[in-house]
DSSP file (Angstrom, degrees, kcal/mol; ACC not computed):
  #  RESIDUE AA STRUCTURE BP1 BP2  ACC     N-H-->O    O-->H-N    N-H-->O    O-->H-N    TCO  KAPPA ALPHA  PHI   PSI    X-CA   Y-CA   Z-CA
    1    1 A X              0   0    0      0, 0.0    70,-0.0     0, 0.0    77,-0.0   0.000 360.0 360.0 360.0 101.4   94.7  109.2  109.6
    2    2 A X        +     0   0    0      2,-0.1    91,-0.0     0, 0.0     0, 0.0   0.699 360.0 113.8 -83.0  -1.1   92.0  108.1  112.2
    3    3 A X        -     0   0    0      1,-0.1     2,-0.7    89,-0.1    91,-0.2  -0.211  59.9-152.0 -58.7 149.9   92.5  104.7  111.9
    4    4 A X        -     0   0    0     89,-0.4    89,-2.5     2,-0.0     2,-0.3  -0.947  19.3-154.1-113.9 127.6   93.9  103.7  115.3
    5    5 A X  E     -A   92   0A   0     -2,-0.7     2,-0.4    87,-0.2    87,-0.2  -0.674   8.7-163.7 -98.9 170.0   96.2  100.5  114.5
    6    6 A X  E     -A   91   0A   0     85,-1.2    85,-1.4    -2,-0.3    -2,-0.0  -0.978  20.4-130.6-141.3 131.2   96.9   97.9  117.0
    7    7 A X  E     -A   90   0A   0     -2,-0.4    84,-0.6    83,-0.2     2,-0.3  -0.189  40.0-163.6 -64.6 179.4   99.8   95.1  116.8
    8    8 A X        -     0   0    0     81,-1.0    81,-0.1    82,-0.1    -2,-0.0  -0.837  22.9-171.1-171.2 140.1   97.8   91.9  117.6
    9    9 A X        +     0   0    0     -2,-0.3     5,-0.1     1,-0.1    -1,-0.0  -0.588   9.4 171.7-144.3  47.9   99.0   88.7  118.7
   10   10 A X  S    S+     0   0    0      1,-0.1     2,-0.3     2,-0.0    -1,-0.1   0.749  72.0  16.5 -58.9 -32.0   96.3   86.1  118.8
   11   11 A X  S    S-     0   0    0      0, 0.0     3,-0.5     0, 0.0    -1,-0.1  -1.000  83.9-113.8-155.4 138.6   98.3   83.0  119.4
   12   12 A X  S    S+     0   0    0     -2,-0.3    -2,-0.0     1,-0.2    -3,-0.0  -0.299  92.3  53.6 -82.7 166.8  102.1   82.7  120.8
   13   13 A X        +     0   0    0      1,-0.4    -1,-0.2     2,-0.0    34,-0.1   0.179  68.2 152.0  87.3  -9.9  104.9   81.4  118.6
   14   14 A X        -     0   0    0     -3,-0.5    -1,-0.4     1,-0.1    34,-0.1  -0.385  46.4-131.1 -52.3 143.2  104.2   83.8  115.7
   15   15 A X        -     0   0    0     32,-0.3     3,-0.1     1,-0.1    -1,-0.1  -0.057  15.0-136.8 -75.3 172.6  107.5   84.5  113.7
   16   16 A X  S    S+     0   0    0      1,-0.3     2,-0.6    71,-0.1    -1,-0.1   0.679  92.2  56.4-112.2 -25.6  107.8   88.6  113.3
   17   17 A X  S    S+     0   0    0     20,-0.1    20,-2.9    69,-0.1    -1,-0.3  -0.783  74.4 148.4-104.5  94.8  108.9   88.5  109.6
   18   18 A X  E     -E   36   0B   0     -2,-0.6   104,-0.3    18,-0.3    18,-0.3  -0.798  25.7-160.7-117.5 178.9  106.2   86.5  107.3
   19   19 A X  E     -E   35   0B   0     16,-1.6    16,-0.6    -2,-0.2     2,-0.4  -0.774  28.8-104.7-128.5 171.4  104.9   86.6  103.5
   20   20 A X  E     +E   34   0B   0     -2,-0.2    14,-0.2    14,-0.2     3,-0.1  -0.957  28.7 177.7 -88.0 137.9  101.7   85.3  102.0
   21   21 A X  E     +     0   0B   0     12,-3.2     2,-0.3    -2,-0.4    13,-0.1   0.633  69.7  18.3 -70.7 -32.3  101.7   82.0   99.7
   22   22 A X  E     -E   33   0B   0     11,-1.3    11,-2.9     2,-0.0     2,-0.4  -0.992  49.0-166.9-168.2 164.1   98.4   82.0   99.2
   23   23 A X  E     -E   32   0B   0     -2,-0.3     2,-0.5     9,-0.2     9,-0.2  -0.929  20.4-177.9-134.4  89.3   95.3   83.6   99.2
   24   24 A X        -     0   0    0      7,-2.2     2,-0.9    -2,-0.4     7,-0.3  -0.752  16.8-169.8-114.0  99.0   92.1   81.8   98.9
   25   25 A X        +     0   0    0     -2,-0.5     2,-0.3     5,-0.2     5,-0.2  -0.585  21.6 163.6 -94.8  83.1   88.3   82.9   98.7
   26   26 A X    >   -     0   0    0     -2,-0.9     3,-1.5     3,-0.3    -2,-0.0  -0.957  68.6 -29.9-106.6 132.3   86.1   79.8   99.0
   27   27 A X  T 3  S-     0   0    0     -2,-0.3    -1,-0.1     1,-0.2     3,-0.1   0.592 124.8 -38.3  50.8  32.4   82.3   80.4   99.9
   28   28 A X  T 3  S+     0   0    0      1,-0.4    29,-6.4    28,-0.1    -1,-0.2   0.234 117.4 115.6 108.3 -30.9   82.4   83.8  102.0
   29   29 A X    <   -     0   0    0     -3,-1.5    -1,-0.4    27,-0.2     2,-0.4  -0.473  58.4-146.9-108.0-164.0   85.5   82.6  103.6
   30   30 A X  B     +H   54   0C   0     24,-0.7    24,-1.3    -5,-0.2     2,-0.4  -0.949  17.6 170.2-136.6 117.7   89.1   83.6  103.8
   31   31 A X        +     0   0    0     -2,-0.4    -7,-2.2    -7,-0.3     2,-0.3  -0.997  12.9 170.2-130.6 154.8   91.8   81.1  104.1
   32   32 A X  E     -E   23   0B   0     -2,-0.4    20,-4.1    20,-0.3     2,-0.7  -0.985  20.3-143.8-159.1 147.2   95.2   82.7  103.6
   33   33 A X  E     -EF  22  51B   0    -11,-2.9   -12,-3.2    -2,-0.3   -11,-1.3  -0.899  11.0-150.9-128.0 135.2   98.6   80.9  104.3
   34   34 A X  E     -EF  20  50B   0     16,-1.9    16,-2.8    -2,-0.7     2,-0.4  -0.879   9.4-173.9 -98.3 111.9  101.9   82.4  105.8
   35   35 A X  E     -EF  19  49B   0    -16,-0.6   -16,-1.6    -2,-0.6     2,-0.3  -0.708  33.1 -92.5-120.1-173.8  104.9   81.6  105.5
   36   36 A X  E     -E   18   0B   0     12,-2.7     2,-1.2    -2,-0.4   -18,-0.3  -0.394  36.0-129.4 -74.3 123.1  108.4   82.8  107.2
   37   37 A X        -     0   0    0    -20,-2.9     2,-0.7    -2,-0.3    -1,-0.1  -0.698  32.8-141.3 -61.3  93.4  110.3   85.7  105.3
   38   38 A X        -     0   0    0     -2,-1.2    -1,-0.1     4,-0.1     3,-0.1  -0.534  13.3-158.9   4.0  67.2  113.7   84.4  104.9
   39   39 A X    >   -     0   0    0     -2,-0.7     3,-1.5   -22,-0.1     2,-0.4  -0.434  35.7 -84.9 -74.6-178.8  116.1   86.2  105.2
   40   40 A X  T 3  S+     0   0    0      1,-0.3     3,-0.1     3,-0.0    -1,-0.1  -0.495 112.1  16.2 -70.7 122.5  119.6   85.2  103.7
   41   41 A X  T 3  S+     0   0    0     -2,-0.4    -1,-0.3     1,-0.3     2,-0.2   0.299 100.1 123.4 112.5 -24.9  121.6   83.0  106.0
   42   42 A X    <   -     0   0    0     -3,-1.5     2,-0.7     1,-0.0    -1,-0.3  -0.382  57.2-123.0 -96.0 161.5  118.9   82.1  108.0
   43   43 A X        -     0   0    0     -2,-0.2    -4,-0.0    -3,-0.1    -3,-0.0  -0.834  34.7-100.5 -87.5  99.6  117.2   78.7  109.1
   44   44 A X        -     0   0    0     -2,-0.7     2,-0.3     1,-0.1    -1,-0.0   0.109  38.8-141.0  11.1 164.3  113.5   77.7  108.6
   45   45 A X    >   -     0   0    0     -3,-0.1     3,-1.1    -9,-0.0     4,-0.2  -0.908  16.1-114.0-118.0 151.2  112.0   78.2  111.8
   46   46 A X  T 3  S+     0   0    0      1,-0.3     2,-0.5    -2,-0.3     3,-0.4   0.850 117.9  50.0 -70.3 -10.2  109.1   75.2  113.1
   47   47 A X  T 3  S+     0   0    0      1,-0.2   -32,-0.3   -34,-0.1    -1,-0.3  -0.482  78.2 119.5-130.1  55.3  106.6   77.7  112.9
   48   48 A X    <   +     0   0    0     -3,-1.1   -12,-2.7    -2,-0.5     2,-0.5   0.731  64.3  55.1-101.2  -7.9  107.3   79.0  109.6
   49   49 A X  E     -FG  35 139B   0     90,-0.6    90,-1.9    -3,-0.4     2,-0.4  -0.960  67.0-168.1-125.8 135.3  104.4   78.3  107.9
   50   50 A X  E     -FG  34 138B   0    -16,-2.8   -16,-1.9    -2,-0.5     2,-0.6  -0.635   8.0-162.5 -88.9 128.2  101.1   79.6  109.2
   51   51 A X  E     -F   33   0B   0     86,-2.0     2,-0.8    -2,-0.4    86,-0.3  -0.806  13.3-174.8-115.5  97.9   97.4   78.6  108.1
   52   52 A X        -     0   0    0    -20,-4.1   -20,-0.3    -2,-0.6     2,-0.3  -0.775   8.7-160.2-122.1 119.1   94.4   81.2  109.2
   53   53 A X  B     -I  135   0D   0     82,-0.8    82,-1.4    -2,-0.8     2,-0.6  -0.639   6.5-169.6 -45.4 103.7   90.8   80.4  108.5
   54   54 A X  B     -H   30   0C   0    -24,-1.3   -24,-0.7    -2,-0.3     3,-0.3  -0.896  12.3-160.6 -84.4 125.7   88.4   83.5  108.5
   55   55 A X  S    S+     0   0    0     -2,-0.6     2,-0.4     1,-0.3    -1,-0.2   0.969  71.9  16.0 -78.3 -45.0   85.4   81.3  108.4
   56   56 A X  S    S+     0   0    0    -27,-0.2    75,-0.9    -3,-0.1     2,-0.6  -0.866  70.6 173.1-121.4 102.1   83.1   84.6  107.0
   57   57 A X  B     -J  130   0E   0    -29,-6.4    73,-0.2    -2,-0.4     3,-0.1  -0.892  21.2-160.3-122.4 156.8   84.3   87.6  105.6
   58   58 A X        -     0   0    0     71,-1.6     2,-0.1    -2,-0.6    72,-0.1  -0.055  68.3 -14.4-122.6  31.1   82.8   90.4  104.0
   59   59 A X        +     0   0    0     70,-0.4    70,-1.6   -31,-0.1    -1,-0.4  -0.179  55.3 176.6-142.6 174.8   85.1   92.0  102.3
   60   60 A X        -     0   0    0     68,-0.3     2,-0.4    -2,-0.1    68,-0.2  -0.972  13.0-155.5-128.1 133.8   88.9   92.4  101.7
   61   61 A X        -     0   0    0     66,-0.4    66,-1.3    -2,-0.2     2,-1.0  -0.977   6.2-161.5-130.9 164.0   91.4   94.0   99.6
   62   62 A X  E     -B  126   0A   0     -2,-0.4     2,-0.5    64,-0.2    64,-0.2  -0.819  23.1-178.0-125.2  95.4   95.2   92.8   98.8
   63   63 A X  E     -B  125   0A   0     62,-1.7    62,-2.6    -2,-1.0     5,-0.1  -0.932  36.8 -96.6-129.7 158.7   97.7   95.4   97.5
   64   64 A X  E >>  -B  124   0A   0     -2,-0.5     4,-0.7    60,-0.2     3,-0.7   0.158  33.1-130.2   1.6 116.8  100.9   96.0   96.4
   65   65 A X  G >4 S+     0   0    0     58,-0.9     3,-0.9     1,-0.2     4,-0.3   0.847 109.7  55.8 -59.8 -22.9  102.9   97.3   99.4
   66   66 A X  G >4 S+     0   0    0     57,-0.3     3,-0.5     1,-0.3    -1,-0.2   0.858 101.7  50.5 -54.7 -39.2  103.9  100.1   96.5
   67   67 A X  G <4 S+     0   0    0     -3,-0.7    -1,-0.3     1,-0.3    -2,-0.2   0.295 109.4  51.1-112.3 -10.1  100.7  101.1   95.8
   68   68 A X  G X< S+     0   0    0     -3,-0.9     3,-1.5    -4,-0.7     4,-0.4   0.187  72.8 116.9-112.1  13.2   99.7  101.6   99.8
   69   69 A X  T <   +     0   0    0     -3,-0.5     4,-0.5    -4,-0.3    -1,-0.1   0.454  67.2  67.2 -52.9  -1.3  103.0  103.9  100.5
   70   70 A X  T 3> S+     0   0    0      2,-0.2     4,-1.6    -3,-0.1    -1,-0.2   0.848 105.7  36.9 -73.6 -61.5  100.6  106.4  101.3
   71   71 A X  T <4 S+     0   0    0     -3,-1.5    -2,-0.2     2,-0.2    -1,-0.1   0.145 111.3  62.8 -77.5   4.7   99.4  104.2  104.9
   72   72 A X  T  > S+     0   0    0     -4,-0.4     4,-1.9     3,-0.1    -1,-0.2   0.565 106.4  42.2-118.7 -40.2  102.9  103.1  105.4
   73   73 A X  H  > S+     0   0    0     -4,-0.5     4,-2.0     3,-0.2    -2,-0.2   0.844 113.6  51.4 -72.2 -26.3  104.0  107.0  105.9
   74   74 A X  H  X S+     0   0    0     -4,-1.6     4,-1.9     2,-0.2    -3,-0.2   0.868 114.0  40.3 -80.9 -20.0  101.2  107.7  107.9
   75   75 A X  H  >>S+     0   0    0      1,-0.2     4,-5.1     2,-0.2     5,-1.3   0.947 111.3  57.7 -78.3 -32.6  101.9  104.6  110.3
   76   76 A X  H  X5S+     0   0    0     -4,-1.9     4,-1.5     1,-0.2    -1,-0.2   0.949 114.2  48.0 -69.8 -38.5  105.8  105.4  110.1
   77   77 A X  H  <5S+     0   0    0     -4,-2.0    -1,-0.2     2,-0.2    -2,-0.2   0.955 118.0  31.9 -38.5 -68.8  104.3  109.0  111.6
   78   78 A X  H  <5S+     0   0    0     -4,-1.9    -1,-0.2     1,-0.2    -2,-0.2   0.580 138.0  10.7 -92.1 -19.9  102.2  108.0  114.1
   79   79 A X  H  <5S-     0   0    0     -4,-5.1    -1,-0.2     1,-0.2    -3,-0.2   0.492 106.0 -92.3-126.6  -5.8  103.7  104.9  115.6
   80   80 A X    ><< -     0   0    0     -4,-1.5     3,-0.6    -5,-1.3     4,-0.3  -0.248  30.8 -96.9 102.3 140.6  107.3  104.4  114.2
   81   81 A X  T 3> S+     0   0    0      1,-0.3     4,-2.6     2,-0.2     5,-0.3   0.848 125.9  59.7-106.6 -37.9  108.6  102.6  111.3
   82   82 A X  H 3> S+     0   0    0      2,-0.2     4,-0.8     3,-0.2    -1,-0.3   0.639  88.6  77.7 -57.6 -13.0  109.5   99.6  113.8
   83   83 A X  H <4 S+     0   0    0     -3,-0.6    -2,-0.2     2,-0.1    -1,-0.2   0.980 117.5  14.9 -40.0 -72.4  105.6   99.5  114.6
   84   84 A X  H >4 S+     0   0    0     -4,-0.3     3,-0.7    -3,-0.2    -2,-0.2   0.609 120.4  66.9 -50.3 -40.1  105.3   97.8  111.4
   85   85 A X  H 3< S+     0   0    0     -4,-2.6    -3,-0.2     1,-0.2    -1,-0.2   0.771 107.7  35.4 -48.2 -41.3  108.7   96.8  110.6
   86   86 A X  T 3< S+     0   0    0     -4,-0.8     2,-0.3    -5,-0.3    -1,-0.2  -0.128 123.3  49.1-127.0  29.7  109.4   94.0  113.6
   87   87 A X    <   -     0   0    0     -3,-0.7   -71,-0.1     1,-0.1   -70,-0.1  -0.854  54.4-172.7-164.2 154.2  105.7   92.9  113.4
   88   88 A X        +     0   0    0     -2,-0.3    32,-1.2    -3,-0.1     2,-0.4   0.499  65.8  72.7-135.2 -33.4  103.2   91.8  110.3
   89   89 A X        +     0   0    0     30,-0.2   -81,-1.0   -81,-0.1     2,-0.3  -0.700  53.1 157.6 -97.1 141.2   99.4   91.3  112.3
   90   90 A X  E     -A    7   0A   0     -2,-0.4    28,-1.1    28,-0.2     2,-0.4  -0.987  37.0-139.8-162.5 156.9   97.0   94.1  113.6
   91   91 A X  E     -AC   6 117A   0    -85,-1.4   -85,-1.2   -84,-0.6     2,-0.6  -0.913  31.7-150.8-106.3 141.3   93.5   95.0  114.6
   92   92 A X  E >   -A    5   0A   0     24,-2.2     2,-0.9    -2,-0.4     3,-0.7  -0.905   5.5-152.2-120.3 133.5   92.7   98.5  113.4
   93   93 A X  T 3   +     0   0    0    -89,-2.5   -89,-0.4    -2,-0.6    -2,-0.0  -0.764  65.1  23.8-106.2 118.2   90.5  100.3  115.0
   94   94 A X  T 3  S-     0   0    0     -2,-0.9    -1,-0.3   -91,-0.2   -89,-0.1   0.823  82.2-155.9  72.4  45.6   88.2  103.1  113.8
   95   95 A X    <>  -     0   0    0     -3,-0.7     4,-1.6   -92,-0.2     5,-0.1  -0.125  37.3-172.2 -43.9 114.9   88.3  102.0  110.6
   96   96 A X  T  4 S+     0   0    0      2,-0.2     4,-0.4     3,-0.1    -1,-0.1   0.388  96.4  59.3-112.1  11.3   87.7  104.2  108.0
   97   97 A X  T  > S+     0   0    0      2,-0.2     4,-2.1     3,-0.1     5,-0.2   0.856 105.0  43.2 -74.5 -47.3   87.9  101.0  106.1
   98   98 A X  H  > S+     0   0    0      1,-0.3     4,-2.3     2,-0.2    -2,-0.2   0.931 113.0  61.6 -70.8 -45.0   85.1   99.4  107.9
   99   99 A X  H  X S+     0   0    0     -4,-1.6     4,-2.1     2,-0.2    -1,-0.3   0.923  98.4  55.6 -52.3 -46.9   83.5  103.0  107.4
  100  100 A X  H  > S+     0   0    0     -4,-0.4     4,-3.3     1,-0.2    -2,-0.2   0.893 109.8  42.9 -60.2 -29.0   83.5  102.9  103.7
  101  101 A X  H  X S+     0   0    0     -4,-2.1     4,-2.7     2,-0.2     8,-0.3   0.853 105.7  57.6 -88.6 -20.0   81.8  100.1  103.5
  102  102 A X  H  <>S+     0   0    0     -4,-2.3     5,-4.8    -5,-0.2     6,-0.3   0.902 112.7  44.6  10.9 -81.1   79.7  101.2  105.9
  103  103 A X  H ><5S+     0   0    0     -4,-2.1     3,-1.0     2,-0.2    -2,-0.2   0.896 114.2  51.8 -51.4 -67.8   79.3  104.1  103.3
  104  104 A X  H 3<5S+     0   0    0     -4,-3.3    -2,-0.2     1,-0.3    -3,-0.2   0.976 109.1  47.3 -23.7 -84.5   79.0  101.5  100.4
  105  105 A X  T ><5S-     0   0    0     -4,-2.7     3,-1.0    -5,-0.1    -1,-0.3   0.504 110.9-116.4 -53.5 -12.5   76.4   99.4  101.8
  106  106 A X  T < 5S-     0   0    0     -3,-1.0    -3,-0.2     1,-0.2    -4,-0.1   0.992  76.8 -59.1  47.0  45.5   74.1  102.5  102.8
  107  107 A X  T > <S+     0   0    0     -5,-4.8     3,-3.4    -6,-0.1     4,-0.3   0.220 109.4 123.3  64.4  -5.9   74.7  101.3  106.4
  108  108 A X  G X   +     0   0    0     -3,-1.0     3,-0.5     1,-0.4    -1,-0.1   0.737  68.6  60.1 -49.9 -26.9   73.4   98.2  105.9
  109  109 A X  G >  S+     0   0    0     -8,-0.3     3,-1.2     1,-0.2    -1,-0.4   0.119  87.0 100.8 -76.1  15.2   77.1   96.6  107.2
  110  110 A X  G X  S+     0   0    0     -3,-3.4     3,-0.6     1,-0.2    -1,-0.2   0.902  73.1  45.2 -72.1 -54.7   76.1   98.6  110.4
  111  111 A X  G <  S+     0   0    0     -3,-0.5    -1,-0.2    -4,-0.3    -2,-0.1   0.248  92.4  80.1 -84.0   8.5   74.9   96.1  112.5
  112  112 A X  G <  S-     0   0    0     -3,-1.2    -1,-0.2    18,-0.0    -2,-0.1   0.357  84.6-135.9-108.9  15.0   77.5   93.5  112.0
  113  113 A X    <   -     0   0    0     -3,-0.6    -3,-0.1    -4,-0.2    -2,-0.1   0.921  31.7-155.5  44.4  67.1   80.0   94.9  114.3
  114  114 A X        -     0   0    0     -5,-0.3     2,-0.2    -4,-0.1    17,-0.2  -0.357   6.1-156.8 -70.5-177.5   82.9   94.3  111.5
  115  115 A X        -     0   0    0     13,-0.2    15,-1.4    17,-0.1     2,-0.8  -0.936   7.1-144.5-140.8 133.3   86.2   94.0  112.8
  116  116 A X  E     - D   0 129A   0    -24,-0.4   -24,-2.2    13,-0.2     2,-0.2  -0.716  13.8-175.9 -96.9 127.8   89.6   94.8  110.4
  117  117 A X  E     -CD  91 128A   0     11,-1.1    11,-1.8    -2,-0.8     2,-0.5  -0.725   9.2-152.7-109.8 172.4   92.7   93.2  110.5
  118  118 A X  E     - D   0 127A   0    -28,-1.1     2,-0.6     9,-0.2     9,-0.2  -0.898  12.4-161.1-157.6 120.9   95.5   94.0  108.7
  119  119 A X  E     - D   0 126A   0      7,-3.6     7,-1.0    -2,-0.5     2,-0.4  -0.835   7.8-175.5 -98.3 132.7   98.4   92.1  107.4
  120  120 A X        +     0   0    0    -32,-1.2     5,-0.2    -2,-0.6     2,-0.2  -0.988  21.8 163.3-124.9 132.3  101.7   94.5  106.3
  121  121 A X        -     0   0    0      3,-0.5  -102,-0.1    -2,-0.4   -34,-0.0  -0.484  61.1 -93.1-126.4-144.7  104.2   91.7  104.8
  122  122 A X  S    S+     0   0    0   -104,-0.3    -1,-0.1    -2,-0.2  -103,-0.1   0.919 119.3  35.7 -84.2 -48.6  107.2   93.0  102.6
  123  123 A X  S    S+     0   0    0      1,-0.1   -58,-0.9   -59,-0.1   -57,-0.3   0.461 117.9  12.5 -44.4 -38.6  104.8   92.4   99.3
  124  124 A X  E     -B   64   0A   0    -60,-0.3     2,-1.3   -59,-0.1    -3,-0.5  -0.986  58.4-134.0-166.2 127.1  101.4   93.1   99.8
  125  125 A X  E     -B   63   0A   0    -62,-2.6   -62,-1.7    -2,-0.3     2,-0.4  -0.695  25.8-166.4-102.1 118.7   99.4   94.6  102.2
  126  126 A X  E     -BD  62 119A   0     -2,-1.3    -7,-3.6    -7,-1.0     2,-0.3  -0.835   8.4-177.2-121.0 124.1   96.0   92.5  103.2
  127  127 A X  E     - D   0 118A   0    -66,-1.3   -66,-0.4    -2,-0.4     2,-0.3  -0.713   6.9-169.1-105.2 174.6   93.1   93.9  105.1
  128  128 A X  E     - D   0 117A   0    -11,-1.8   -11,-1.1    -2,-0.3     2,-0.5  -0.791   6.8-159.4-147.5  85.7   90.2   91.3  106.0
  129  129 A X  E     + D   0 116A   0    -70,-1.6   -71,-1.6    -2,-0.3   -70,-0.4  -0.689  33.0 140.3 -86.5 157.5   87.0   92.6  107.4
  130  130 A X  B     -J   57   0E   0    -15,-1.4   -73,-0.1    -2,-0.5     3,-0.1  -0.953  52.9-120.7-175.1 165.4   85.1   89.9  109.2
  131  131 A X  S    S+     0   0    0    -75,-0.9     2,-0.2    -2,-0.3   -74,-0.1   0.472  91.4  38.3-117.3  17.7   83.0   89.7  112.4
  132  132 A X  S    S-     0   0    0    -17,-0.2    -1,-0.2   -76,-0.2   -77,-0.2  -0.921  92.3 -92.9-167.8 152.1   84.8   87.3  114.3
  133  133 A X        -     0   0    0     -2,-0.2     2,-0.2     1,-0.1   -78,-0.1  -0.375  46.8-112.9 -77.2 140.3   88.7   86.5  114.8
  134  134 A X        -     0   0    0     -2,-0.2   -80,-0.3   -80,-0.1     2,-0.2  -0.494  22.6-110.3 -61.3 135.0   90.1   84.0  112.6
  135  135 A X  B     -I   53   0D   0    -82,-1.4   -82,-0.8    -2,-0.2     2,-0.3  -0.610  28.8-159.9 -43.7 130.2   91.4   80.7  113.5
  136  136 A X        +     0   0    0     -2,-0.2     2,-0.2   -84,-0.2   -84,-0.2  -0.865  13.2 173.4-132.5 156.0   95.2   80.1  113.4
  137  137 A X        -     0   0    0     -2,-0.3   -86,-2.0   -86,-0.3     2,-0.6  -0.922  30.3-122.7-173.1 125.6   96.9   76.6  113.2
  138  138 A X  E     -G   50   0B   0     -2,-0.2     2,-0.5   -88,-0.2   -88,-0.3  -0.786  22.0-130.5 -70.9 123.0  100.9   75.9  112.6
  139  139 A X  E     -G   49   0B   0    -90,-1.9   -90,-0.6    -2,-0.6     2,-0.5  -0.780  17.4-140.4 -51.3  98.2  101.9   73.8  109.5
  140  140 A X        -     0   0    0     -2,-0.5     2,-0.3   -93,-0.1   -93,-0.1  -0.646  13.9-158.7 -75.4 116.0  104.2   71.2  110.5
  141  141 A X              0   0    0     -2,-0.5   -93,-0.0   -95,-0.3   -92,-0.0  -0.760 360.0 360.0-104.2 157.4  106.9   70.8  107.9
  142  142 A X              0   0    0     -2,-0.3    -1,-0.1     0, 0.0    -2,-0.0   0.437 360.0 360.0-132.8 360.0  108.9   67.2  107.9
């Protein structure tokens, strides 16, 4: 694995356990809404649902957490299964995503200085390359 991952923490008040609800691709951008993994017993939290805005991304893919068990042993290698476990956002760095497309493109993605992020929930794992950090805004439930 060369990817180097990173936990990432763009804006305090983040929950550690969240899912996606939804996943939307309008015009280049990414809008993708979180909300708080439940467990049984537990109470809503106020910052249980999450909204982030990619304004431009250039590609993504969303799979199965099943189907990536392959990148889920190599992270439980390299950092610890609580790397992932007790946190859901990361920047990865040395991307040998950001390199395939790279690869893809015939370098053309070269000069846009992607960046990957990487969402691990229970469900689905979603990376997002993009060339600028996302915008994050809390969902006030009543």
């Amino acid at each position: 694995m060369t990817d180097d991952w990173e936990q990432w923490k763009p804006i305090s008040g983040l929950l550690v356990h969240y899912d996606i609800s939804s996943l939307v691709d309008k015009g280049g951008g990414l809008f993708i809404s979180l909300v708080e993994a439940k467990r049984i017993g537990e109470e809503f939290n106020a910052n249980s649902h999450v909204q982030i805005l990619f304004n431009r991304t250039f590609a993504y893919r969303n799979t199965y957490e099943t189907y990536r068990y392959k990148l889920i042993l190599e992270l439980s290698e390299k950092y610890g299964t609580t790397f992932y476990a007790d946190w859901k956002l990361f920047k990865v760095h040395n991307s040998s995503y950001v390199k395939w497309i790279s690869d893809e493109s015939c370098t053309i993605s070269d000069d846009m200085e992607l960046m990957h992020f990487a969402f691990i929930t229970d469900d689905v794992i979603l990376e997002v390359l993009a060339t600028c950090e996302p915008t994050f805004s809390f969902l006030v439930q009543n």
